[in-house]
SELOFI-329755 format. One record per residue (C-alpha): residue number from 0; residue in one letter; x, y negated, z negated. Coordinates in steps of 0.5 Angstrom, whole numbers, plus 500, padded with zeros to 3 digits. Each point is the difference from the previous one (the first is absolute). Example, Ala and Ser with C-alpha at 12.3 -4.5 7.8 and 13.67 -1.06 7.14 Angstrom:
BEGIN
<rec pos="0" code="A" X="525" Y="509" Z="484"/>
<rec pos="1" code="S" X="502" Y="493" Z="502"/>
//
This chain:
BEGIN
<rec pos="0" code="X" X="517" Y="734" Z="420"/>
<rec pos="1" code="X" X="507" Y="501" Z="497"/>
<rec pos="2" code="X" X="503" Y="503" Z="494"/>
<rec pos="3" code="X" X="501" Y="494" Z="494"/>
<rec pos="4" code="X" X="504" Y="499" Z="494"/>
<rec pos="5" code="X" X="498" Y="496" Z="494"/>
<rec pos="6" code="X" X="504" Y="497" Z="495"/>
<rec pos="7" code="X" X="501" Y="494" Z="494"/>
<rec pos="8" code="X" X="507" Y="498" Z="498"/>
<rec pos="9" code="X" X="500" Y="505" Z="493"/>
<rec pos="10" code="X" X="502" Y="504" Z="506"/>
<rec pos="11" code="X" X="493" Y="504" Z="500"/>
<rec pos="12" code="X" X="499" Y="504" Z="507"/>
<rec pos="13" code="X" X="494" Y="503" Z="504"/>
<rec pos="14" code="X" X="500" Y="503" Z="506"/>
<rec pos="15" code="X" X="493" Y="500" Z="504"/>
<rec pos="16" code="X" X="498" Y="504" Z="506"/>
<rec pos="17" code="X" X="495" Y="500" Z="505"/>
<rec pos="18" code="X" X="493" Y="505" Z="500"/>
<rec pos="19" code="X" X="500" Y="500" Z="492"/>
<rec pos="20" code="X" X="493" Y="498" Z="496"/>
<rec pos="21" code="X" X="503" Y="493" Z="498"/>
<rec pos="22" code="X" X="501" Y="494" Z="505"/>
<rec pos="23" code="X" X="507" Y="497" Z="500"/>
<rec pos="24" code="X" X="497" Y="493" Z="498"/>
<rec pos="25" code="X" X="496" Y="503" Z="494"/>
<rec pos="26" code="X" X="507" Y="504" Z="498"/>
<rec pos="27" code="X" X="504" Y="494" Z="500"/>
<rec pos="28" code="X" X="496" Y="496" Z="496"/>
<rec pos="29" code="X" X="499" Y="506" Z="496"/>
<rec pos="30" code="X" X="506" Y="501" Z="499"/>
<rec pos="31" code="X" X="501" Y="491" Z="499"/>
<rec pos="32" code="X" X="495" Y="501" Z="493"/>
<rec pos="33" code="X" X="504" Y="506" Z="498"/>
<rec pos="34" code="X" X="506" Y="496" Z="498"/>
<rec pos="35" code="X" X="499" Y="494" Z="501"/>
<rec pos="36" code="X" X="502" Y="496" Z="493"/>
<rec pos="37" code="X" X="503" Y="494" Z="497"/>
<rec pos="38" code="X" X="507" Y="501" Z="502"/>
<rec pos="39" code="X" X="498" Y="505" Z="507"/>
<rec pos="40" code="X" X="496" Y="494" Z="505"/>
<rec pos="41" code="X" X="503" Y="501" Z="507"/>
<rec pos="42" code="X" X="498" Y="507" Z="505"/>
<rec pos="43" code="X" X="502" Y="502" Z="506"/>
<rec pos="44" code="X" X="496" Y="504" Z="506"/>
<rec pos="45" code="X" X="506" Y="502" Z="505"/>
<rec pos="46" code="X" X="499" Y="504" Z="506"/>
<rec pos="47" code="X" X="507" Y="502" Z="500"/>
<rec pos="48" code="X" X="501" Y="503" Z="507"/>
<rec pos="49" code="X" X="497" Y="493" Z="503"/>
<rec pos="50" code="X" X="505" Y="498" Z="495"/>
<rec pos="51" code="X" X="494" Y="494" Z="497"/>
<rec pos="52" code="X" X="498" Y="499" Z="494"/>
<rec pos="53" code="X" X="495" Y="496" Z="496"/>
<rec pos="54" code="X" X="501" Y="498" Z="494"/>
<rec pos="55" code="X" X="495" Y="497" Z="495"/>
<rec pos="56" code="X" X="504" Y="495" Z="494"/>
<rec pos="57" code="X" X="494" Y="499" Z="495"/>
<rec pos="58" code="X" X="503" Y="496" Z="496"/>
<rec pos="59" code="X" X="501" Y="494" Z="504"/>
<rec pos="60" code="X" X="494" Y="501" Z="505"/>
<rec pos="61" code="X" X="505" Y="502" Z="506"/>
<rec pos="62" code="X" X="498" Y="505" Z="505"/>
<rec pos="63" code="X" X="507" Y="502" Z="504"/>
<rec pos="64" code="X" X="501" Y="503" Z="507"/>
<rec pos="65" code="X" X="507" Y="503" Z="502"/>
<rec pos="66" code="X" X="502" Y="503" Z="507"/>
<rec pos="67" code="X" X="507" Y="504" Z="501"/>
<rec pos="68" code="X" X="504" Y="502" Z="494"/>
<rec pos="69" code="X" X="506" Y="497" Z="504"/>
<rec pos="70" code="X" X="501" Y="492" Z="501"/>
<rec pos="71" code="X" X="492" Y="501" Z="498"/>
<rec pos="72" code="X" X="494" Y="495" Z="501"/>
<rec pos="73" code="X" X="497" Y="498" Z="494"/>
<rec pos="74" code="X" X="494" Y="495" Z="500"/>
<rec pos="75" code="X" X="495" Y="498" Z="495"/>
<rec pos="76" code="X" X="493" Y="499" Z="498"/>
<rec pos="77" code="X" X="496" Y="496" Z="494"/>
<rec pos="78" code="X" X="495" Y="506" Z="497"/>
<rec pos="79" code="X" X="494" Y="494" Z="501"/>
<rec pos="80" code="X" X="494" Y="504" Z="497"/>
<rec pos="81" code="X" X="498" Y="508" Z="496"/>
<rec pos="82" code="X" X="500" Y="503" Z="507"/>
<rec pos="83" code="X" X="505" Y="499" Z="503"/>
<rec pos="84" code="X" X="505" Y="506" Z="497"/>
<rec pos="85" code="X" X="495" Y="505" Z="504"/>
<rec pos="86" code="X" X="498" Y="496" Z="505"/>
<rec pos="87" code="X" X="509" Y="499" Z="502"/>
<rec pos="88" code="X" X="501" Y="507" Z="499"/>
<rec pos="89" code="X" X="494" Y="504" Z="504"/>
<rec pos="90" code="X" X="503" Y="495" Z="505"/>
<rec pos="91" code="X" X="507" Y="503" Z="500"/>
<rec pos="92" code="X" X="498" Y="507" Z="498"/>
<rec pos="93" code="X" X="495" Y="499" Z="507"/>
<rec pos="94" code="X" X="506" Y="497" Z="504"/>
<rec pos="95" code="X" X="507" Y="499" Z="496"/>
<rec pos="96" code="X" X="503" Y="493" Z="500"/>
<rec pos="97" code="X" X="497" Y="496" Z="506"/>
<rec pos="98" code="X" X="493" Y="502" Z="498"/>
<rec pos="99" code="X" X="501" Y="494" Z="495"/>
<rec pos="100" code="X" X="501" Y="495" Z="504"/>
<rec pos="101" code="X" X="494" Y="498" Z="501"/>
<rec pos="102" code="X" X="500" Y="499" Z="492"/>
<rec pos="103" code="X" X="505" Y="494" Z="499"/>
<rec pos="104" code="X" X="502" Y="496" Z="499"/>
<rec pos="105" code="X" X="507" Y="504" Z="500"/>
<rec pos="106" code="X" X="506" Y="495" Z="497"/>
<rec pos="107" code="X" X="506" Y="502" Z="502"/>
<rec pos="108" code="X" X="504" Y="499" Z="493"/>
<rec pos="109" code="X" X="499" Y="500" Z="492"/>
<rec pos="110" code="X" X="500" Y="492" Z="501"/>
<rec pos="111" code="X" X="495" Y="499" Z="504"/>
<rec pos="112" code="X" X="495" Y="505" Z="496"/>
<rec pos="113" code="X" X="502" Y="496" Z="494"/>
<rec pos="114" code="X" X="498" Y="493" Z="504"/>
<rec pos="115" code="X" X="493" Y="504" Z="501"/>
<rec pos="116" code="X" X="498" Y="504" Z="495"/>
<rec pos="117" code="X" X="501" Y="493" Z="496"/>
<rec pos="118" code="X" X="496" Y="496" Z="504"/>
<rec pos="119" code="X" X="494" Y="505" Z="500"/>
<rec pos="120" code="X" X="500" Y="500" Z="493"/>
<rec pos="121" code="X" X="499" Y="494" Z="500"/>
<rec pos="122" code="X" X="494" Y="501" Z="505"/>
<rec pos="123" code="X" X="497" Y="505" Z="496"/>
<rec pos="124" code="X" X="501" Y="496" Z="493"/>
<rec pos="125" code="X" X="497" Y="494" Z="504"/>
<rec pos="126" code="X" X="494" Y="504" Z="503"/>
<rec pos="127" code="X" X="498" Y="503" Z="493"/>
<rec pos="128" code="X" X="500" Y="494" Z="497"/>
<rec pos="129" code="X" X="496" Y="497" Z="506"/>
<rec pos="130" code="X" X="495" Y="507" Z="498"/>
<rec pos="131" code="X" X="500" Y="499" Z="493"/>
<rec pos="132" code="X" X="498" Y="493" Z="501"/>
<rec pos="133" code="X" X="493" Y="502" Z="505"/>
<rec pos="134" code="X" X="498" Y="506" Z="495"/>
<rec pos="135" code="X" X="500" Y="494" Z="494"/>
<rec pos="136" code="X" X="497" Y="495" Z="506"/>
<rec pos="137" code="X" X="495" Y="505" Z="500"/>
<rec pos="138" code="X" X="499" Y="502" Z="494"/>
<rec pos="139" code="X" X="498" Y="492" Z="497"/>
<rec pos="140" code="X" X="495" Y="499" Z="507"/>
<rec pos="141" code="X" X="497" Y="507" Z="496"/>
<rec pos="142" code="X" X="501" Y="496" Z="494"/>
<rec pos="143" code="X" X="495" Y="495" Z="502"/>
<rec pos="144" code="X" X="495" Y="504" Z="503"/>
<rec pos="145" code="X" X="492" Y="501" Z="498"/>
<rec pos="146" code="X" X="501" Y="508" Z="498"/>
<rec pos="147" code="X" X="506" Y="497" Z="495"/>
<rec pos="148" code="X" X="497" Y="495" Z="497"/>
<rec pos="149" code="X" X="494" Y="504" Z="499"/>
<rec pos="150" code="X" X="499" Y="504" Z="494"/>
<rec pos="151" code="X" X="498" Y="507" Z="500"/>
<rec pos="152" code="X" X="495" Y="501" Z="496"/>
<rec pos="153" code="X" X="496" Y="495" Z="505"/>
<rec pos="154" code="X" X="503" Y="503" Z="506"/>
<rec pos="155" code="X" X="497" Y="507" Z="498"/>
<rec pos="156" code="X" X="494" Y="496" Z="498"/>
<rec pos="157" code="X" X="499" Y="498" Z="508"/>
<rec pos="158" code="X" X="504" Y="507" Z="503"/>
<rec pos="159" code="X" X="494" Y="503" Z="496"/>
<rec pos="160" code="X" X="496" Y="495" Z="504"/>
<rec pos="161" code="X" X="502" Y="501" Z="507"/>
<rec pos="162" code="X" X="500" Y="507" Z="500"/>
<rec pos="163" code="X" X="492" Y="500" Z="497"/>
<rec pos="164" code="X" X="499" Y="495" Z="506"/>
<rec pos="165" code="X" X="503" Y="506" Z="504"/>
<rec pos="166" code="X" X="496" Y="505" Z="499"/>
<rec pos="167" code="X" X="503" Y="504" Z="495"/>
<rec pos="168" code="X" X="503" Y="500" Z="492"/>
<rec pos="169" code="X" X="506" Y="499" Z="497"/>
<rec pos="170" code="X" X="501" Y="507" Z="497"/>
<rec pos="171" code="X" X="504" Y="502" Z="494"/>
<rec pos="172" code="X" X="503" Y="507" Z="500"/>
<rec pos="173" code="X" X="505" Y="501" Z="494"/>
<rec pos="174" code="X" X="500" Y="493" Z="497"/>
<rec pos="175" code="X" X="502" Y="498" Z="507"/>
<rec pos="176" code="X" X="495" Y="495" Z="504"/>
<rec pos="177" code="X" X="500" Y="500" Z="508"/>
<rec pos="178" code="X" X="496" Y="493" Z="504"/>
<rec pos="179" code="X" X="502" Y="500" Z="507"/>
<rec pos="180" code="X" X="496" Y="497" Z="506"/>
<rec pos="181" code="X" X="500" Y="499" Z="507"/>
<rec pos="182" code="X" X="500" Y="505" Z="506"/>
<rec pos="183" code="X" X="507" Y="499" Z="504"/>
<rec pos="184" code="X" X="503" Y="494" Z="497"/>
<rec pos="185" code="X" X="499" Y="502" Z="493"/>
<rec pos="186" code="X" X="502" Y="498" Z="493"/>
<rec pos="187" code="X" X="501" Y="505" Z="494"/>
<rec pos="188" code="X" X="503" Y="500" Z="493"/>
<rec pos="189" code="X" X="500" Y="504" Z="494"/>
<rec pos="190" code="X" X="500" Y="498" Z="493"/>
<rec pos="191" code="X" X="501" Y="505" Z="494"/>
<rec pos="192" code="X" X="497" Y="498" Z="493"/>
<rec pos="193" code="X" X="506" Y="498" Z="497"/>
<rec pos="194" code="X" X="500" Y="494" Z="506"/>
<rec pos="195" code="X" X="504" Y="503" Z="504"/>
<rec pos="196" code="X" X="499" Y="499" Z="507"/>
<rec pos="197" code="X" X="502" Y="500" Z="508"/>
<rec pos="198" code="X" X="496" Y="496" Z="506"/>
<rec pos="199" code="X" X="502" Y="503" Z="507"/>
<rec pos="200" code="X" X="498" Y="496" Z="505"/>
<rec pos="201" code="X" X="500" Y="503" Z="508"/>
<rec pos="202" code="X" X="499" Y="495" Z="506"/>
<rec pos="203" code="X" X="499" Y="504" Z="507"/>
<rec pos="204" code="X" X="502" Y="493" Z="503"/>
<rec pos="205" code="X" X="507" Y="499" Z="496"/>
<rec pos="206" code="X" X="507" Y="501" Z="503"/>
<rec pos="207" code="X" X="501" Y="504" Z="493"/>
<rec pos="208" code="X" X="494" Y="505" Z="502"/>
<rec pos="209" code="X" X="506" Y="505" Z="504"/>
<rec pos="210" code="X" X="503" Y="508" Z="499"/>
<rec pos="211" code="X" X="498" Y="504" Z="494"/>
<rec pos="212" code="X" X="508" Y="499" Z="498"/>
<rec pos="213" code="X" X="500" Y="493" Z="500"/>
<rec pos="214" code="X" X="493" Y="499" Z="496"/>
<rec pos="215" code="X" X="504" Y="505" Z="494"/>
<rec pos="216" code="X" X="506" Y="496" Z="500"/>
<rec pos="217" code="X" X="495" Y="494" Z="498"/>
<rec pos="218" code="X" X="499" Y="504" Z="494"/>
<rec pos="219" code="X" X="506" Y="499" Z="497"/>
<rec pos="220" code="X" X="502" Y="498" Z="493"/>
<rec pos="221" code="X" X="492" Y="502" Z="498"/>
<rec pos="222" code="X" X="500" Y="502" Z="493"/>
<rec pos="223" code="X" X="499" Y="508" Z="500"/>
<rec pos="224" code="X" X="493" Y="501" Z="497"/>
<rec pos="225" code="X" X="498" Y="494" Z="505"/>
<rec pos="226" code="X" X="503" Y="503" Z="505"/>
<rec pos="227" code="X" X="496" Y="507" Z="498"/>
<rec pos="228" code="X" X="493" Y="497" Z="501"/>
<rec pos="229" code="X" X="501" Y="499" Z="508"/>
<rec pos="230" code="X" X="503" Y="506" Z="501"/>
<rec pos="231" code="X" X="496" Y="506" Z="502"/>
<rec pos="232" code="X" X="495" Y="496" Z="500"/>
<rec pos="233" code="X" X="493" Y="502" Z="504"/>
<rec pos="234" code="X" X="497" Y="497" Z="506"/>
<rec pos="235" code="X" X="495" Y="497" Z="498"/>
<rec pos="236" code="X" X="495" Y="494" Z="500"/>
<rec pos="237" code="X" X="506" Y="494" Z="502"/>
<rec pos="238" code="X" X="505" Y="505" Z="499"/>
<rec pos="239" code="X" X="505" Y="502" Z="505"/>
<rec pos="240" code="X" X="506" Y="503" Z="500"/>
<rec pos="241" code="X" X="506" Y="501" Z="504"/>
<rec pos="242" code="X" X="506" Y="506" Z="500"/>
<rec pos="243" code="X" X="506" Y="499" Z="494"/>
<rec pos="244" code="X" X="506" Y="502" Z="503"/>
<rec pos="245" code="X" X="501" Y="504" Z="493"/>
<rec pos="246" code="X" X="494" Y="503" Z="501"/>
<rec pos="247" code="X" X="493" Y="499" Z="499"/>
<rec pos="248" code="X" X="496" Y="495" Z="501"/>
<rec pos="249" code="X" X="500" Y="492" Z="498"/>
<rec pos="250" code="X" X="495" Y="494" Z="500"/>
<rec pos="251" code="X" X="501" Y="496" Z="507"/>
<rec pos="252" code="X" X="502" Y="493" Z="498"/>
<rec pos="253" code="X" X="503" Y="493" Z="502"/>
<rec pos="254" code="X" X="500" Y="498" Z="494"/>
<rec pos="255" code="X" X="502" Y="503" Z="493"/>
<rec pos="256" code="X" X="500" Y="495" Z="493"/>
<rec pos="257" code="X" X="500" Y="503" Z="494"/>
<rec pos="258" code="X" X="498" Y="499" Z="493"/>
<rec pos="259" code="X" X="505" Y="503" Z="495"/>
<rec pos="260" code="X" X="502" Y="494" Z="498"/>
<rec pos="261" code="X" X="498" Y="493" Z="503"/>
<rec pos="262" code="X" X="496" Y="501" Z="507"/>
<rec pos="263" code="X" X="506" Y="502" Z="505"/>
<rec pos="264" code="X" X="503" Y="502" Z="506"/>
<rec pos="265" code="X" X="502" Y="507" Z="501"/>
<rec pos="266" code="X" X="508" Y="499" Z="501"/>
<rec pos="267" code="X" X="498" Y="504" Z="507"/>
<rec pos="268" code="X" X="496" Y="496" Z="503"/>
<rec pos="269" code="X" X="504" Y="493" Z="498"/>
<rec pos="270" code="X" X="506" Y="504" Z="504"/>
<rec pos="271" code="X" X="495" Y="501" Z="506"/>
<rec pos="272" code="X" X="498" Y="494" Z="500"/>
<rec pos="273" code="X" X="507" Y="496" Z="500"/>
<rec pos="274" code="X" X="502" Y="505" Z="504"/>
<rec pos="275" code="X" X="495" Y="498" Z="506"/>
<rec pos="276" code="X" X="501" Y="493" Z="499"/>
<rec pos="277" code="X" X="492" Y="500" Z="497"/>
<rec pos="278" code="X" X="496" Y="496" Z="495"/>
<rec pos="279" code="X" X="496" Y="502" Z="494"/>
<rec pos="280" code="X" X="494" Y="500" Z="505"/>
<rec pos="281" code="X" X="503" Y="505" Z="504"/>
<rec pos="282" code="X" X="497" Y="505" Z="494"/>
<rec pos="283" code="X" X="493" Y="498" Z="502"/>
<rec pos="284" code="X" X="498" Y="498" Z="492"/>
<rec pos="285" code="X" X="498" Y="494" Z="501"/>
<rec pos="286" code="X" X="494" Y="501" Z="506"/>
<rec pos="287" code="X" X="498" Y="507" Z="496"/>
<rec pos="288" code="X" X="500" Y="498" Z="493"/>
<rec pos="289" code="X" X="502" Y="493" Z="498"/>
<rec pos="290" code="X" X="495" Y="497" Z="504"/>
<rec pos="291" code="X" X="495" Y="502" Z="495"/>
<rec pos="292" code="X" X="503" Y="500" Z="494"/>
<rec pos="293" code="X" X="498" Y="493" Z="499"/>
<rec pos="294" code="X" X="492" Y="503" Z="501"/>
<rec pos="295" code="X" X="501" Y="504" Z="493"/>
<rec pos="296" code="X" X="491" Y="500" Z="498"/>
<rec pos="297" code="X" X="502" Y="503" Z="494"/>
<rec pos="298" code="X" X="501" Y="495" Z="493"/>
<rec pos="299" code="X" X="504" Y="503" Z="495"/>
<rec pos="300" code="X" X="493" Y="498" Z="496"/>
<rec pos="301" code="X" X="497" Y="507" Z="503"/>
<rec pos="302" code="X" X="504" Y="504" Z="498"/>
<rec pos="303" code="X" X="501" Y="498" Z="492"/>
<rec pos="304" code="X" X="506" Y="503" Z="497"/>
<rec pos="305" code="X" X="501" Y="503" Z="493"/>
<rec pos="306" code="X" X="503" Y="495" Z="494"/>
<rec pos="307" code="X" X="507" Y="501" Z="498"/>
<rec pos="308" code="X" X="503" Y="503" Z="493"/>
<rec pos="309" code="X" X="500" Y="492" Z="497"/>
<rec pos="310" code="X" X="507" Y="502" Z="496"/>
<rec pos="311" code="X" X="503" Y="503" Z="506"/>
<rec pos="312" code="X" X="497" Y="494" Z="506"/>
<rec pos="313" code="X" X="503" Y="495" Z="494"/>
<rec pos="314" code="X" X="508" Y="504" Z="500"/>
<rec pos="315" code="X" X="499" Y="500" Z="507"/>
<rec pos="316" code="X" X="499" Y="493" Z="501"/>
<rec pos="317" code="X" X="506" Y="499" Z="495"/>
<rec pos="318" code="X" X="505" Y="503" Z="504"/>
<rec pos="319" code="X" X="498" Y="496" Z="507"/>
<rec pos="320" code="X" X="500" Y="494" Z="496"/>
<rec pos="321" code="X" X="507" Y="501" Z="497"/>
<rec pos="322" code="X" X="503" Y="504" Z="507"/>
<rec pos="323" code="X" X="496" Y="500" Z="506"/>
<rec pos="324" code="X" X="496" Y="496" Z="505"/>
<rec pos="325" code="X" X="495" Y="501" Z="506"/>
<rec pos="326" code="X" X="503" Y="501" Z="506"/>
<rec pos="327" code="X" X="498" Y="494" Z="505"/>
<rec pos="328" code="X" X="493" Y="505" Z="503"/>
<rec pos="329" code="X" X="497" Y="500" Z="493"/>
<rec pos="330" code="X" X="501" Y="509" Z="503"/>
<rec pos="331" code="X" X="505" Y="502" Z="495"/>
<rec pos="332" code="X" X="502" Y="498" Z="492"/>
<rec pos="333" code="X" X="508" Y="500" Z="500"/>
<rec pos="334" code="X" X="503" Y="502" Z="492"/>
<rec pos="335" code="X" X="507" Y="500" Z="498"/>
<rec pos="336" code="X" X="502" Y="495" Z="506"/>
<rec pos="337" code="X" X="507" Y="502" Z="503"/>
<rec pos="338" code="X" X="502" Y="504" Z="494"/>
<rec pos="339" code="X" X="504" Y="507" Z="499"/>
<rec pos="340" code="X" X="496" Y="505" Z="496"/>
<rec pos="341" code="X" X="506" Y="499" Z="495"/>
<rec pos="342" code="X" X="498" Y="494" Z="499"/>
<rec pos="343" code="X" X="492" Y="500" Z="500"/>
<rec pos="344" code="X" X="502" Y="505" Z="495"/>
<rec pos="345" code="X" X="494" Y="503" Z="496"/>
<rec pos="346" code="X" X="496" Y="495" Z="501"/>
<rec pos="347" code="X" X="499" Y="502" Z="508"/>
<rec pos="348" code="X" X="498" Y="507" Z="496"/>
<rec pos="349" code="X" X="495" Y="497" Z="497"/>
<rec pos="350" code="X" X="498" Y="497" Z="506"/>
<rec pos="351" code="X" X="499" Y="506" Z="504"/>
<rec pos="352" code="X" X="495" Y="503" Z="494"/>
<rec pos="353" code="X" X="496" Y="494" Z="500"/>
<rec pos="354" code="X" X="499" Y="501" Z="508"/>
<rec pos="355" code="X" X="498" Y="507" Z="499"/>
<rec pos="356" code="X" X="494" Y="498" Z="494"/>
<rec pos="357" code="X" X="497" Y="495" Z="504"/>
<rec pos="358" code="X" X="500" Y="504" Z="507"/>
<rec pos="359" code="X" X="504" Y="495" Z="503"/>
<rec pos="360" code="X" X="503" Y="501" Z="507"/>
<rec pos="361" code="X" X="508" Y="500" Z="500"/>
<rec pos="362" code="X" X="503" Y="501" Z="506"/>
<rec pos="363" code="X" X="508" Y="500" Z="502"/>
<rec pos="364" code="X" X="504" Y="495" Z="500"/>
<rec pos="365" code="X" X="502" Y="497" Z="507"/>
<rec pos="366" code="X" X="507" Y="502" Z="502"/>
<rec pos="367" code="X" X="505" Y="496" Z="497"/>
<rec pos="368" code="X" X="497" Y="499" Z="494"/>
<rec pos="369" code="X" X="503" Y="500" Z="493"/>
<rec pos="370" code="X" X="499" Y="506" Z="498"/>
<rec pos="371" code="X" X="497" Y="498" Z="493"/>
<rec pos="372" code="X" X="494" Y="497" Z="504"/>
<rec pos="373" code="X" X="493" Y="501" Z="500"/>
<rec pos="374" code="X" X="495" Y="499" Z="505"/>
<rec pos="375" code="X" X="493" Y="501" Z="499"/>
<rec pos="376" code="X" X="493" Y="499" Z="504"/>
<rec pos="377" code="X" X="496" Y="494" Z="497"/>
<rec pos="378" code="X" X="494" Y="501" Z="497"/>
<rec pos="379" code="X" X="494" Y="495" Z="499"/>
<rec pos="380" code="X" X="499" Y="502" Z="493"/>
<rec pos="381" code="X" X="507" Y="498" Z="498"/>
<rec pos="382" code="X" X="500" Y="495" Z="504"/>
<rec pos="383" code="X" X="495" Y="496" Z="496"/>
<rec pos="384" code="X" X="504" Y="502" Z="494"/>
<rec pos="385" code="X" X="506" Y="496" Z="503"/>
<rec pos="386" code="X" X="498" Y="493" Z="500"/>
<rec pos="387" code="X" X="500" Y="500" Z="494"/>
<rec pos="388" code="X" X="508" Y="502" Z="500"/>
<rec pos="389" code="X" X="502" Y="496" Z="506"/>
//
């Protein structure tokens, strides 16, 4: 190790020396976070002894080279992803300008870099919309499948089903339902009393059934009191639960859908699943529940339902009449179809009064929605009342 120095161009300047608590990596970069502003964007790691330096530029996306301060050598090099600003200096701290060749393509002038830097954007623009277009790819076969269309209060009907059929009981603890089933290859969803609710599917034979790092990253985008319910969580029955690199414990999963809003996958394992190249059935979901969604034993008959306020099933029926429709699996009533809540106006108000009243499920609005709709579960009751509204 040798002594460093650190500046910027507003003529800020740190000396480094070896044998102190802070490594030089963590006190360049330190020192790039303490000034780095909109008009203050390219940094400089110089081992003037050597007489080399490394010079980050931020603003530009270049990462600059220079040996000798007379008739210098001065190359440059694209910065291509989050890691390369540490990655670059923990190599020329370790070994000064040549540690760095390994790590190019060095250009040899600012012409050359602009040529490249322009087209890896244009790579990495082309890569993103390649990206985006397998998230929605994924997003429309799940968009089609069996658990999707199938409403939740039957999908709850035949969970409670499947974990009697295991030998055990669905338990409610805190307005809070818990069905699971299987040993190994299990399926466990938790459902609260408001209709909100997560099914977490683990398949043992699954490419996605990897490190305890991996399987938490599949939970991102979860809503937070959803993610709460398989957090901590103790191992029991189907349970299993893997280390969360924050700490604690999380449900093993291959495959995460959340019933916030209309019956989704969790934004963490669409990423994977893209990432990898793999298809919906990746997550297991469809040999370990959807097969038997189709095999419901239960009837709506044998769980009769309370009548609804007349007055208020009446305005309710209105508001979809003059406002919304059905979506195309009969799961849920959408109101106020792609109007602003500006627009919706007082009304909407109403609305969500009459939702409350009659006991109806209202879940969010799928992203990208307008911020004046509102979806809400179908319910038989009110379904008879709408033939004669349709």
């Amino acid at each position: 190790m040798r002594p460093l120095t650190f500046s910027d161009d507003k003529d800020h300047q740190q000396q480094w020396l070896p044998g102190g608590d802070q490594s030089a990596v963590d006190g360049f970069l330190e020192f790039v976070a303490r000034y780095r502003s909109a008009d203050n964007t390219s940094f400089c790691l110089e081992d003037e002894a050597a007489e080399e330096a490394l010079v980050f530029m931020v603003d530009i996306g270049a990462i600059c080279r220079v040996r000798g301060w007379q008739d210098s050598r001065t190359e440059y090099r694209v910065v291509t992803g989050g890691g390369d600003h540490r990655a670059l200096a923990e190599e020329f701290v370790g070994g000064g300008f040549a540690a760095l060749d390994p790590h190019g393509p060095w250009l040899p002038d600012a012409e050359s870099f602009l040529r490249a830097r322009s087209a890896h954007l244009e790579h990495r623009a082309a890569r993103s919309g390649a990206e985006q277009d397998r998230a929605a790819q994924l997003r429309s076969e799940f968009d089609r499948s069996v658990l999707r269309q199938t409403h939740p209060r039957a999908l709850r009907r035949r969970l409670a089903e499947l974990t009697r059929a295991d030998g055990r009981e669905p338990v409610t603890v805190s307005g809070v339902t818990h069905y699971g089933y299987g040993t190994g290859d299990t399926v466990n969803a938790w459902f609260t009393s408001s209709g909100r609710g997560l099914v977490v599917t683990f398949d043992r034979s699954s490419a996605l059934a990897s490190t305890p790092d991996a399987c938490a990253a599949l939970y991102d985008g979860v809503p937070a009191d959803l993610l709460a319910l398989v957090r901590d969580v103790p191992e029991q029955g189907a349970v299993s639960t893997v280390p969360h690199p924050g700490g604690g414990t999380v449900v093993a999963a291959t495959g995460i859908f959340t019933f916030s809003g209309p019956c989704a996958m969790a934004d963490g394992l669409v990423t994977r699943l893209r990432d990898e190249g793999l298809d919906v059935e990746a997550t297991g979901v469809g040999k370990l529940l959807e097969r038997f969604l189709g095999q419901d034993t239960s009837t709506p008959d044998s769980e009769p339902l309370a009548p609804l306020d007349a007055a208020a099933l009446t305005a309710f029926c209105r508001i979809w009449a003059d406002t919304g429709y059905n979506d195309r699996w009969d799961v849920h009533y959408v109101l106020f179809d792609s109007c602003t809540a500006e627009e919706a106006g007082p009304a909407r108000d109403t609305l969500l009064d009459l939702v409350e009243t009659l006991g109806l499920e209202r879940v969010d609005a799928p992203a990208g929605a307008a911020s004046g709709e509102v979806w809400v579960r179908t319910d038989p009751r009110i379904d008879a009342e709408l033939g004669n509204w349709a």
